[in-house]
VEXVEXTOR-277571 format. One record per residue (C-alpha): residue in one letter; x, y, z. Coordinates in Angstrom, 1 decimal, always signed. Layout:
BEGIN
[r A [X Y Z]]
...
This chain:
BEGIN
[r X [+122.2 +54.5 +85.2]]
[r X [+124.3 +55.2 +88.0]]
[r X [+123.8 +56.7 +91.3]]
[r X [+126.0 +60.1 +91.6]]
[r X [+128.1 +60.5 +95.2]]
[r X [+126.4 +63.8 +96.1]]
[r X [+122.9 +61.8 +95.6]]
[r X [+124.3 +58.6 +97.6]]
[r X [+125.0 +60.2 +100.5]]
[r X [+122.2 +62.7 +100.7]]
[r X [+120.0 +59.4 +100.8]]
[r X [+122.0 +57.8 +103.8]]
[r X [+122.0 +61.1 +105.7]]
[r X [+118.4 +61.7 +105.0]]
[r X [+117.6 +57.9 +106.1]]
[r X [+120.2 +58.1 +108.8]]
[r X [+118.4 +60.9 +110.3]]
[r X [+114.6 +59.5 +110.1]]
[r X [+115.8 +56.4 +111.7]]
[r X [+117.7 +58.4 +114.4]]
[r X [+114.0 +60.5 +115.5]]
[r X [+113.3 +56.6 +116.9]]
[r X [+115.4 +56.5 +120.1]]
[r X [+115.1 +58.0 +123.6]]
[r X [+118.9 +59.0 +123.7]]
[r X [+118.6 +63.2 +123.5]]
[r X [+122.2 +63.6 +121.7]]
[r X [+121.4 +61.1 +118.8]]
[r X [+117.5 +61.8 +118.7]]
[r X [+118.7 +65.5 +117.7]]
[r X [+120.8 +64.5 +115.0]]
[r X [+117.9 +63.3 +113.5]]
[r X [+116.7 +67.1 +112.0]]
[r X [+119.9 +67.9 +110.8]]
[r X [+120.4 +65.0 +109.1]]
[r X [+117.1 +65.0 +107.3]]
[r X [+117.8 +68.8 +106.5]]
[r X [+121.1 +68.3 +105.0]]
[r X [+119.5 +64.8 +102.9]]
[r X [+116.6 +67.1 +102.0]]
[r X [+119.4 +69.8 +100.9]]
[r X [+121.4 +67.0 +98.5]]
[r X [+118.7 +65.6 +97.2]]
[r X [+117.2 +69.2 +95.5]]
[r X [+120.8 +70.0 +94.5]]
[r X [+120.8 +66.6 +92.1]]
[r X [+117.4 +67.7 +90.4]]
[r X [+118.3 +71.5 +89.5]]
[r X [+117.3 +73.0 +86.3]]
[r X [+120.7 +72.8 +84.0]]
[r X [+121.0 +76.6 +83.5]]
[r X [+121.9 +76.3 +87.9]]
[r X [+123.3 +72.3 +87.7]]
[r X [+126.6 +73.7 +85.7]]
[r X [+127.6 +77.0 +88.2]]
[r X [+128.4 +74.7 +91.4]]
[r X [+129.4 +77.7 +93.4]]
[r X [+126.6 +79.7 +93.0]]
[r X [+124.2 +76.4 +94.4]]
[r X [+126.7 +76.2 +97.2]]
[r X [+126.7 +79.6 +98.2]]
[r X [+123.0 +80.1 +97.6]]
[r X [+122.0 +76.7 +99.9]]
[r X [+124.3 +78.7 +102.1]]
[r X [+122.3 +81.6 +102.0]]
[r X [+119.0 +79.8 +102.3]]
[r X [+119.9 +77.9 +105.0]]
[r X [+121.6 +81.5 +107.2]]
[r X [+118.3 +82.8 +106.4]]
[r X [+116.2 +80.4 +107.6]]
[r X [+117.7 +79.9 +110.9]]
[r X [+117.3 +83.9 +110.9]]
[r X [+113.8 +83.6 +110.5]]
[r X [+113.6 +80.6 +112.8]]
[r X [+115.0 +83.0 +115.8]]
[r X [+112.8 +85.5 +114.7]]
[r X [+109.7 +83.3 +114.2]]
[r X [+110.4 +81.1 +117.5]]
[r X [+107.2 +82.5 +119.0]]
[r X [+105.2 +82.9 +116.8]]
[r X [+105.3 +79.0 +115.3]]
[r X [+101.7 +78.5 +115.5]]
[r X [+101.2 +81.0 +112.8]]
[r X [+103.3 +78.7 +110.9]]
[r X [+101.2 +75.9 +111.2]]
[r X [+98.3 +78.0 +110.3]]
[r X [+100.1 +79.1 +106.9]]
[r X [+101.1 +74.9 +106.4]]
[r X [+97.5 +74.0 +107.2]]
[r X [+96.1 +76.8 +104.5]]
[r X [+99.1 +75.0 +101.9]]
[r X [+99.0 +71.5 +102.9]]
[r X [+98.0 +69.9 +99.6]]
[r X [+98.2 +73.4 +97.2]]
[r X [+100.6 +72.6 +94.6]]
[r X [+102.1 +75.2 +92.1]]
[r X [+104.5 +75.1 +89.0]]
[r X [+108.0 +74.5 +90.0]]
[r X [+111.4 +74.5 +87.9]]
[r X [+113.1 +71.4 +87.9]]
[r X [+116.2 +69.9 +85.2]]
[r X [+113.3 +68.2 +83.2]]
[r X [+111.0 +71.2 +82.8]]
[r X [+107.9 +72.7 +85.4]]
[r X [+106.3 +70.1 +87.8]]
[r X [+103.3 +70.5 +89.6]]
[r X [+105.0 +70.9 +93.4]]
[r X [+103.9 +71.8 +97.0]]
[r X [+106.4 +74.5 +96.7]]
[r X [+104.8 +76.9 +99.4]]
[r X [+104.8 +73.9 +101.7]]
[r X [+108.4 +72.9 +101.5]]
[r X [+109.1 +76.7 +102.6]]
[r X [+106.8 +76.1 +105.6]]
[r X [+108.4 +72.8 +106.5]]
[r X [+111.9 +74.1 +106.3]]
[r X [+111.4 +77.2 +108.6]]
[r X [+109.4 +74.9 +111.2]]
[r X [+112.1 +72.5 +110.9]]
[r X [+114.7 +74.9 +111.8]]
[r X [+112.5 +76.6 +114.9]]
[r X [+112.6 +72.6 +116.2]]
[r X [+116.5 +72.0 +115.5]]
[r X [+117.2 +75.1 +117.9]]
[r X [+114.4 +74.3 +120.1]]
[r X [+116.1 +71.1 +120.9]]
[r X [+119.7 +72.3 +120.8]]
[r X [+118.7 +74.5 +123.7]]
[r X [+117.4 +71.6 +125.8]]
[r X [+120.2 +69.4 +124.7]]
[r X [+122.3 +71.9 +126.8]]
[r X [+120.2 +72.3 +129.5]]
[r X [+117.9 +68.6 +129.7]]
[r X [+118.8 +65.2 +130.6]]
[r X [+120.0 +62.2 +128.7]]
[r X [+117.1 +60.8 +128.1]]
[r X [+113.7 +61.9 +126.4]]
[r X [+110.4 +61.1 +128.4]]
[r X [+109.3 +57.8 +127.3]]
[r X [+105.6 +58.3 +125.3]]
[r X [+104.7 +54.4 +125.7]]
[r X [+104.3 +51.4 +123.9]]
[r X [+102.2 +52.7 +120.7]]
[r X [+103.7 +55.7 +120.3]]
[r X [+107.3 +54.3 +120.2]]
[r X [+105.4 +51.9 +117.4]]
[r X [+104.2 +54.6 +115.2]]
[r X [+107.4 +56.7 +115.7]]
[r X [+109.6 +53.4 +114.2]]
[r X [+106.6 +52.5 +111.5]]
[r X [+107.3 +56.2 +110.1]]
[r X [+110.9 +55.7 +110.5]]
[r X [+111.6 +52.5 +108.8]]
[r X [+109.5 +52.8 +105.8]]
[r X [+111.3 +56.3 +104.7]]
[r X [+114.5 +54.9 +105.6]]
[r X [+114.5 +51.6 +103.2]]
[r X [+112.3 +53.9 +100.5]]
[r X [+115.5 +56.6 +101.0]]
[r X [+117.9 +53.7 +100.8]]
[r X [+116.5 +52.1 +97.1]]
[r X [+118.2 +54.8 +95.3]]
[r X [+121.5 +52.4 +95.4]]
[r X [+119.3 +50.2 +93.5]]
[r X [+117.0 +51.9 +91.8]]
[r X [+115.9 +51.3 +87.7]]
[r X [+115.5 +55.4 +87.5]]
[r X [+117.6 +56.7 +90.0]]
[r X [+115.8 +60.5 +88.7]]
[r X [+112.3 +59.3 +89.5]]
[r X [+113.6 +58.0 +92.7]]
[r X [+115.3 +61.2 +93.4]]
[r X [+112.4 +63.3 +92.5]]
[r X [+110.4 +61.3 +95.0]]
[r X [+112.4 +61.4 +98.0]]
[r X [+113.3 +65.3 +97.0]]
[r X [+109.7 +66.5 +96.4]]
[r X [+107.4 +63.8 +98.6]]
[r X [+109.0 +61.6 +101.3]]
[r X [+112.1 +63.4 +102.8]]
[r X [+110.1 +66.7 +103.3]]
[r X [+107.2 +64.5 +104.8]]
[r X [+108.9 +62.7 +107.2]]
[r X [+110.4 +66.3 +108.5]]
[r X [+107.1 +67.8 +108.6]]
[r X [+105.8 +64.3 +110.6]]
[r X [+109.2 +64.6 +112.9]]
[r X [+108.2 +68.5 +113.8]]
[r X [+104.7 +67.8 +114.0]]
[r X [+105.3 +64.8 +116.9]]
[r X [+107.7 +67.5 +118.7]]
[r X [+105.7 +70.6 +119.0]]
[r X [+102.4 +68.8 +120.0]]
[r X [+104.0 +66.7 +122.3]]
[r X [+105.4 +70.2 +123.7]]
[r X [+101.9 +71.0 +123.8]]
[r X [+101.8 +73.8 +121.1]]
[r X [+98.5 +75.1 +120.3]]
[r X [+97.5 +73.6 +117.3]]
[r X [+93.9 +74.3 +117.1]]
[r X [+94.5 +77.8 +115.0]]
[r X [+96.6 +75.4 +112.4]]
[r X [+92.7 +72.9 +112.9]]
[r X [+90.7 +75.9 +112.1]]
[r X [+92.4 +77.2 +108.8]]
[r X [+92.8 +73.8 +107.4]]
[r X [+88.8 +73.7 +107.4]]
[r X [+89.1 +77.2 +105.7]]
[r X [+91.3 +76.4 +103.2]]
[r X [+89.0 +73.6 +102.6]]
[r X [+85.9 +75.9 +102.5]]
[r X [+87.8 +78.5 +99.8]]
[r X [+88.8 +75.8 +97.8]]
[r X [+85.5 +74.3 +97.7]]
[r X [+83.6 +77.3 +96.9]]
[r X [+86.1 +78.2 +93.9]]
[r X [+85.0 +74.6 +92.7]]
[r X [+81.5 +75.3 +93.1]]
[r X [+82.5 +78.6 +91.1]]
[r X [+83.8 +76.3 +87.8]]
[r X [+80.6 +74.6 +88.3]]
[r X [+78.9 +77.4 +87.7]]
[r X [+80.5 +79.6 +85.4]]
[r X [+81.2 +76.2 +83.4]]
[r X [+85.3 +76.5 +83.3]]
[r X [+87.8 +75.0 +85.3]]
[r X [+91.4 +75.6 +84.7]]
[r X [+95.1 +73.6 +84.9]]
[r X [+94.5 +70.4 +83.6]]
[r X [+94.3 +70.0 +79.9]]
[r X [+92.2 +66.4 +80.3]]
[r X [+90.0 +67.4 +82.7]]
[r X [+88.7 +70.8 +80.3]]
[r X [+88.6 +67.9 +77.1]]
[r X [+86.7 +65.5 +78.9]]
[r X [+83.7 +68.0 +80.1]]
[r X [+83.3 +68.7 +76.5]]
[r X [+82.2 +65.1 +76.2]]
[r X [+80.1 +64.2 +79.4]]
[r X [+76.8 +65.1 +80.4]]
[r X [+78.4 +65.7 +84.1]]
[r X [+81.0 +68.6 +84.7]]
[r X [+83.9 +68.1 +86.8]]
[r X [+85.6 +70.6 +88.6]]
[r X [+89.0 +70.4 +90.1]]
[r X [+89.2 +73.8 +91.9]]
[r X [+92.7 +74.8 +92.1]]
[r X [+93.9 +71.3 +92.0]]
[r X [+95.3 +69.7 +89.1]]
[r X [+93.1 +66.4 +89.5]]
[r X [+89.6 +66.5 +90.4]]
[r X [+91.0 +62.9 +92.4]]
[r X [+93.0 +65.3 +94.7]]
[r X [+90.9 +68.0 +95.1]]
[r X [+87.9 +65.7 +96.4]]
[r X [+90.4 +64.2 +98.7]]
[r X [+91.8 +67.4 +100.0]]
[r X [+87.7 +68.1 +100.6]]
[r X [+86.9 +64.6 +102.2]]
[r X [+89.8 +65.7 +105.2]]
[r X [+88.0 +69.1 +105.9]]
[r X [+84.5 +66.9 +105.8]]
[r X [+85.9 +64.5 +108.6]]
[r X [+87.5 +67.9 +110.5]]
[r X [+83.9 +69.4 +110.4]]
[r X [+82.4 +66.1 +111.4]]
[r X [+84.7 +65.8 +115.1]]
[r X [+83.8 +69.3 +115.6]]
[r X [+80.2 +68.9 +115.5]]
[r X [+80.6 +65.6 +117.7]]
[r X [+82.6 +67.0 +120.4]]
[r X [+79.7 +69.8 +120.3]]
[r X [+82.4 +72.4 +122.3]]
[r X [+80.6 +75.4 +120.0]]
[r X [+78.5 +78.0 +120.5]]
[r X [+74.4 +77.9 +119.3]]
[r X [+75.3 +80.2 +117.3]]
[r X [+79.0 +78.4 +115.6]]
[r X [+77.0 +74.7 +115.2]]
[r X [+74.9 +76.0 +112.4]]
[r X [+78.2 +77.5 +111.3]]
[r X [+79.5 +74.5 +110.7]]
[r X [+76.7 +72.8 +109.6]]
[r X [+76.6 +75.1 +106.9]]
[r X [+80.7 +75.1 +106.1]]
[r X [+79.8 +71.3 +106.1]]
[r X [+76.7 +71.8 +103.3]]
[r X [+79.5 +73.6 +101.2]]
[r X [+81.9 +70.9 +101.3]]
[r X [+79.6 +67.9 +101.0]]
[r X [+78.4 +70.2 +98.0]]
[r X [+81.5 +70.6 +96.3]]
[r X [+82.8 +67.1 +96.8]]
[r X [+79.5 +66.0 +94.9]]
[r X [+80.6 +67.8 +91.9]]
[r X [+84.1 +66.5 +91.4]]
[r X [+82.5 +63.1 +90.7]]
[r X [+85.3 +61.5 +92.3]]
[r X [+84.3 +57.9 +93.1]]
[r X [+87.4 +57.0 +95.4]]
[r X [+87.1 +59.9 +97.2]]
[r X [+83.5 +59.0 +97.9]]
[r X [+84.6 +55.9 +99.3]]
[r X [+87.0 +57.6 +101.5]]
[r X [+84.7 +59.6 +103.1]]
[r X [+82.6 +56.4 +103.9]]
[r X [+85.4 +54.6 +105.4]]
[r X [+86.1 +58.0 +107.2]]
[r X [+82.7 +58.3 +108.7]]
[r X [+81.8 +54.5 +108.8]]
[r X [+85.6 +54.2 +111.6]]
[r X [+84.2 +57.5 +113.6]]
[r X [+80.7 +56.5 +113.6]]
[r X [+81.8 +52.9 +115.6]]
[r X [+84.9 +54.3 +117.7]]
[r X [+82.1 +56.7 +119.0]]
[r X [+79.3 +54.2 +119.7]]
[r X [+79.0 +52.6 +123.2]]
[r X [+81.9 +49.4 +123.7]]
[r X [+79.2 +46.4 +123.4]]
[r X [+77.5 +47.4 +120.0]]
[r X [+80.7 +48.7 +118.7]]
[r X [+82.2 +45.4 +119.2]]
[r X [+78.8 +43.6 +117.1]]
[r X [+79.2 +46.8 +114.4]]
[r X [+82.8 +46.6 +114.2]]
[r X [+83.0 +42.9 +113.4]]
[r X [+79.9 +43.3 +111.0]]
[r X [+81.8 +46.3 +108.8]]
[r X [+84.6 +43.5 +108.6]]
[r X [+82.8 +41.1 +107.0]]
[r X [+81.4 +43.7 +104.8]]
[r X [+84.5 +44.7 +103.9]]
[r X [+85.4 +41.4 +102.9]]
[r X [+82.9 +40.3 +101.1]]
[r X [+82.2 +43.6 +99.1]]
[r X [+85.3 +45.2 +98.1]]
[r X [+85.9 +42.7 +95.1]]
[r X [+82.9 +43.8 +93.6]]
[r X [+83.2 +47.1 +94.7]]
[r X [+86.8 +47.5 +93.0]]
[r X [+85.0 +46.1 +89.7]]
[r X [+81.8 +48.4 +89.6]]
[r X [+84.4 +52.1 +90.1]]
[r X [+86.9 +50.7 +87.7]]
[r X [+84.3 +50.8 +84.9]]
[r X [+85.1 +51.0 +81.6]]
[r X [+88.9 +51.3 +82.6]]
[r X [+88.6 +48.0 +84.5]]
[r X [+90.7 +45.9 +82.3]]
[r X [+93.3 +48.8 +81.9]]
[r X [+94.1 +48.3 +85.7]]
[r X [+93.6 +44.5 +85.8]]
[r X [+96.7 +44.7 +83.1]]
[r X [+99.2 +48.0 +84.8]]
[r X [+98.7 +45.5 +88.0]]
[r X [+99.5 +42.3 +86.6]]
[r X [+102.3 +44.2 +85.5]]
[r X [+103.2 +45.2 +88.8]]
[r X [+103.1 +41.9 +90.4]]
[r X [+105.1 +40.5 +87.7]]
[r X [+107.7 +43.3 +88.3]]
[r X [+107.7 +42.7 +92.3]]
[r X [+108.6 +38.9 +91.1]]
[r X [+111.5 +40.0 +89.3]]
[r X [+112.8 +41.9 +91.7]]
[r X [+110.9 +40.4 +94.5]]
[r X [+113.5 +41.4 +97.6]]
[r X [+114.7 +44.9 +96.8]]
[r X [+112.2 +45.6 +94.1]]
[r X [+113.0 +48.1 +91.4]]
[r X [+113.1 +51.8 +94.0]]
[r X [+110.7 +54.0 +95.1]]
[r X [+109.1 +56.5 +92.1]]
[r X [+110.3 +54.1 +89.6]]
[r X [+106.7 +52.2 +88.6]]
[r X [+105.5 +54.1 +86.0]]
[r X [+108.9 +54.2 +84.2]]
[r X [+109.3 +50.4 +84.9]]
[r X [+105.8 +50.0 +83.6]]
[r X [+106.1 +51.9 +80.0]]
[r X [+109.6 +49.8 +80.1]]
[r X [+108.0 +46.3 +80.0]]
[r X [+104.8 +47.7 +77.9]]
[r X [+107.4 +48.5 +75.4]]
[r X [+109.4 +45.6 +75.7]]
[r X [+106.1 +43.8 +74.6]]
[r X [+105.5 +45.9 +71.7]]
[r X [+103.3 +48.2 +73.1]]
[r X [+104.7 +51.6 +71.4]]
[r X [+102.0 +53.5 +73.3]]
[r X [+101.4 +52.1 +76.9]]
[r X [+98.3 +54.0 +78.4]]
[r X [+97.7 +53.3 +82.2]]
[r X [+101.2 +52.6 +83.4]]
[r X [+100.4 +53.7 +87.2]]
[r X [+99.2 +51.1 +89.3]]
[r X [+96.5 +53.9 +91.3]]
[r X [+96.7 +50.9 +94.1]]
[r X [+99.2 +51.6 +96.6]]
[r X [+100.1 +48.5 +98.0]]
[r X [+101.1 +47.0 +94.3]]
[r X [+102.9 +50.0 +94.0]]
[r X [+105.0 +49.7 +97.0]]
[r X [+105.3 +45.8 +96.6]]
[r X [+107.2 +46.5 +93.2]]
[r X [+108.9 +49.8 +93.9]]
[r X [+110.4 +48.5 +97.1]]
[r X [+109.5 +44.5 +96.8]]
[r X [+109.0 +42.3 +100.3]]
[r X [+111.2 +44.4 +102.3]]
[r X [+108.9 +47.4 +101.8]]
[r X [+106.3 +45.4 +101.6]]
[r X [+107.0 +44.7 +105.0]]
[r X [+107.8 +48.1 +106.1]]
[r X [+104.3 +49.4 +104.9]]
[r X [+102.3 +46.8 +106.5]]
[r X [+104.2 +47.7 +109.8]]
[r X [+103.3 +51.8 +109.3]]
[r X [+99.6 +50.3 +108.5]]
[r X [+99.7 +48.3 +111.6]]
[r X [+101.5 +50.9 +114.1]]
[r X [+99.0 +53.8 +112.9]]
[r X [+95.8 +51.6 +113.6]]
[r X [+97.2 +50.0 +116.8]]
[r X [+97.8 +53.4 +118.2]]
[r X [+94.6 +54.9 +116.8]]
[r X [+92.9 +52.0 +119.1]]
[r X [+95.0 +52.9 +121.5]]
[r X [+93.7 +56.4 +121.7]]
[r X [+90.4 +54.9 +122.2]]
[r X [+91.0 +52.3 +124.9]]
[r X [+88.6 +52.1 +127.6]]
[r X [+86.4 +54.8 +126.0]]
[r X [+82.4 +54.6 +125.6]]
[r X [+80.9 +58.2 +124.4]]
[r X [+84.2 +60.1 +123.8]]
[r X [+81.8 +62.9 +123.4]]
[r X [+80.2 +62.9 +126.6]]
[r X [+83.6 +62.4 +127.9]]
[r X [+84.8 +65.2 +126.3]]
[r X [+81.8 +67.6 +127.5]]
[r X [+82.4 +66.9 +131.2]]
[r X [+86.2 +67.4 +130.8]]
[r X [+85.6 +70.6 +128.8]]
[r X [+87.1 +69.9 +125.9]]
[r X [+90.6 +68.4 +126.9]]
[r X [+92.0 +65.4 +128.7]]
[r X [+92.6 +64.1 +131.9]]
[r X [+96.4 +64.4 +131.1]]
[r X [+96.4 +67.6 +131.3]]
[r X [+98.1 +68.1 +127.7]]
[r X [+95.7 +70.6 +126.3]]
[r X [+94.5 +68.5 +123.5]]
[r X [+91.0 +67.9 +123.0]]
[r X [+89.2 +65.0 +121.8]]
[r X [+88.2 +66.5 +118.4]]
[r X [+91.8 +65.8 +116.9]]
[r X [+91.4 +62.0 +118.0]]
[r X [+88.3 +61.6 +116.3]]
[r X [+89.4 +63.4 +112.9]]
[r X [+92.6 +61.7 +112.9]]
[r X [+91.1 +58.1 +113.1]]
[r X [+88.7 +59.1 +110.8]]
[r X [+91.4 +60.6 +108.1]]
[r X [+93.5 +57.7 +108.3]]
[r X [+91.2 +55.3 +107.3]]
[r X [+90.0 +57.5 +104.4]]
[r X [+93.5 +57.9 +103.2]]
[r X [+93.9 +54.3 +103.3]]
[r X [+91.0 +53.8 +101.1]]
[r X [+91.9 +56.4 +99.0]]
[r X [+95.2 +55.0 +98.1]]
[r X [+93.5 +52.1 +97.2]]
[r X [+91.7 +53.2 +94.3]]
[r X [+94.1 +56.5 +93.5]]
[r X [+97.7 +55.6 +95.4]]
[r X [+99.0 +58.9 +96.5]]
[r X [+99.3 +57.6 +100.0]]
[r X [+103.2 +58.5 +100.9]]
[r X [+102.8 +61.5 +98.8]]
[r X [+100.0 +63.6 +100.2]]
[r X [+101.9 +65.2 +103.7]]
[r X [+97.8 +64.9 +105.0]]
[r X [+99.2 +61.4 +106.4]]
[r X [+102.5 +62.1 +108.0]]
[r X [+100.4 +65.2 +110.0]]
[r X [+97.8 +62.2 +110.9]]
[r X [+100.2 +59.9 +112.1]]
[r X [+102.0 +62.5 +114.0]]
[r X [+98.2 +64.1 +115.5]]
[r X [+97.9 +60.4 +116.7]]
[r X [+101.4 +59.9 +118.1]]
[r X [+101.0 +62.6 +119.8]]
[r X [+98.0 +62.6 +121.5]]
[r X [+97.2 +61.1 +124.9]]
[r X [+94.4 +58.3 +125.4]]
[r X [+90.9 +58.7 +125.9]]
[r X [+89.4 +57.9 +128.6]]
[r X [+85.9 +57.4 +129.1]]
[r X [+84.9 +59.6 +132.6]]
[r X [+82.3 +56.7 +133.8]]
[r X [+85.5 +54.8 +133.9]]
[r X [+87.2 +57.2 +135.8]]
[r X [+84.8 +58.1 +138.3]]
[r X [+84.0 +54.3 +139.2]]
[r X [+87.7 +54.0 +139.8]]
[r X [+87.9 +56.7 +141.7]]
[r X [+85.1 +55.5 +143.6]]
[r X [+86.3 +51.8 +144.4]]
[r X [+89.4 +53.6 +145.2]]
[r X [+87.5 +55.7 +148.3]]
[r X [+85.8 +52.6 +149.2]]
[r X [+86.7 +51.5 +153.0]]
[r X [+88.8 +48.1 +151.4]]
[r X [+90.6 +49.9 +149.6]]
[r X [+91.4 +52.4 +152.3]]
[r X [+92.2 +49.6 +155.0]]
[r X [+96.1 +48.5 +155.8]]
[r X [+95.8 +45.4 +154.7]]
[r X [+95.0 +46.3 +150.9]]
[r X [+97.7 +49.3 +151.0]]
């Protein structure tokens, strides 16, 4: 199947324009908005139902439209972008029915309105200082840059494998509905909070979507009906155990979606900046949640929340035992997640020993460029039918690195390790030369000695949240496609480092000390 011109060059502008968010150079580094926009732009008008697909002009002028509007609203809505964030925060992972040329698809369609109006508030936020800046942006520093080019270069060669992709729809789909959108949403993001926008309104409704989505889950519980997903209703027919998925499709994504809100809950209580009266507040929007999650009997998110917990509990504990606990968790790690992996695969264990082997043998066949982004499940049912199999079952691999390793072979490969590697090196980096963060925090009053105006509870959730994610995606995949990462990464490229204020003050004090203040040491 060939790849059409329109879709072609929506991909290079869409990759041209997350690889140009990477440099310094103001003229080019603004491009990089635009381009995505207009990528993001091609890319829907490929996928439209076929009753739209045949009357050209009427896409044409209504993308027109769209796009007159939202610049409108984006003059309009210029000062008032936090609000914004607060309505991306309360539909960050909600997904609705949308139209698409193969039928209704379970979409973040309220999200994708969000991301498109911030997107456009940004583009003339930044044509504005183009005309009246300098040539350069300010340089962020060395971990920074590296997460800015990890989340560049993976979307980029992902956007690219359309030229070569086995099912150049999926891979459209994919890039139209998940990673374009994303990577915009991470590029806004790292703009307004390194503009220093208030972001804590956007912190607080995130935990309250989390808290209404949890109690309607704890409302299926106990009216005994949940909704959406045909599977889900069948199976509690069946089982002892009734699983709720809330307004979520899968019960997978709805613990997930709870585990995030947990961890934001979790940093709130350990900076400790609330009143008496707000910490049993939140230990009791924390009981909810914890409550909730239990009955979605979700085993990988479970383990998310562990590894969430288990990376906040030692980047919070004093350097020396962190150092003992930190090494210890590793070996755990090691050691226990073979056998962990076979106890939650259960019954279905040799169903996803078999939909990986198959996608290590389709990374070797392709074992460069592999077979494009969105394409394993259709490559799966491919080779399950070239075997005979007229009915594959599992054909999703529910482990992202296999998934990636085939849909994008060693060159994503690559390309994901480096996004793993940057994200964790600059999480550390967040953390460098810190002891009781909390403390810290406390005598600071909440914020840093940078004077950005970001406190240290985003640091800790954001460390915690990536590492849950990462887990997550290794027993569900999902990773690229829930936006909850791309706002992590950019929370944690964003932010400043922490810095421990026992630190501070005996540097401070060996610099008032009479050597210091002599001549001879100036």
């Amino acid at each position: 199947m060939e790849v059409g011109a329109l879709e072609a060059i929506a991909a290079i502008a869409a990759s041209a324009g997350a690889l140009a968010r990477v440099t310094r150079i103001r003229r080019i580094h603004v491009l990089g908005i635009p381009l995505l926009l207009l990528g993001w732009a091609g890319l829907l008008a490929t996928i439209l139902p076929d009753s739209l697909a045949t009357h050209r002009a009427v896409v044409v002028l209504g993308f027109l439209g769209a796009a007159g509007l939202a610049l409108f609203l984006a003059r309009v809505l210029d000062c008032a972008v936090r609000w914004l964030l607060v309505a991306g925060a309360i539909v960050l992972t909600i997904r609705v029915p949308v139209p698409t040329g193969d039928g209704n698809a379970m979409l973040l369609g309220p999200l994708y309105v969000v991301i498109g109006l911030i997107a456009c508030i940004v583009l003339l936020r930044e044509l504005r200082e183009l005309r009246a800046g300098e040539r350069l942006l300010p340089d962020r520093g060395g971990a920074t840059r590296l997460v800015d080019v990890g989340a560049a270069v993976l979307p980029a060669t992902a956007t690219l494998s359309l030229m070569w992709s086995f099912d150049p729809p999926a891979t459209t789909e994919a890039l139209a509905f998940f990673l374009v959108p994303f990577v915009l949403l991470y590029a806004c993001l790292r703009t307004l909070a390194s503009a220093r926008e208030d972001l804590k309104p956007a912190a607080w409704a995130l935990v309250a979507s989390g808290v209404v989505v949890a109690l309607v889950g704890l409302f299926q519980k106990a009216v005994g009906e949940v909704w959406w997903n045909p599977k889900v209703i069948d199976a509690n027919r069946f089982r002892a155990d009734f699983r709720t998925n809330s307004l979520y499709w899968d019960p997978n994504m709805y613990g997930r979606a709870l585990v995030i809100a947990i961890l934001a809950v979790v940093a709130w209580l350990l900076v400790r900046r609330v009143s008496r009266r707000g910490t049993p507040l939140l230990a009791g929007v924390l009981l909810v949640l914890v409550a909730a999650l239990w009955f979605t009997y979700s085993q990988s998110s479970w383990v998310a929340l562990a590894a969430g917990l288990t990376i906040v509990a030692v980047l919070t504990l004093p350097p020396n035992p962190r150092r003992w606990v930190a090494g210890a968790l590793l070996l755990l790690v090691l050691v226990g997640t073979p056998a962990a992996a076979r106890h939650l695969a259960g019954d279905d264990a040799s169903g996803r020993r078999d939909v990986i082997n198959t996608g290590i043998s389709l990374a070797a066949e392709r074992p460069v460029l592999g077979w494009g982004i969105g394409t394993f499940e259709a490559a799966a049912r491919a080779r399950e039918l070239e075997r005979g199999n007229a009915d594959p079952g599992l054909v999703a691999s529910h482990t992202t690195p296999i998934t990636v390793f085939a849909e994008l072979g060693l060159l994503g490969a690559f390309t994901y390790l480096t996004l793993l590697t940057s994200a964790v090196v600059t999480m550390l980096a967040r953390w460098r030369r810190t002891s009781t963060p909390a403390a810290a925090a406390r005598a600071r009053g909440d914020f840093d000695d940078a004077g950005t105006g970001w406190p240290i509870a985003p640091v800790i959730w954001a460390s915690g949240a990536l590492f849950a994610l990462i887990a997550h995606s290794l027993l569900y995949a999902g990773f690229f496609e829930d936006p909850t990462l791309w706002v992590v990464l950019a929370v944690l490229a964003s932010l400043p480092n922490v810095i421990d204020d026992e630190v501070v003050e005996s540097d401070e004090s060996a610099l008032a000390s009479p050597a210091l203040r002599s001549p001879q040491r100036l």
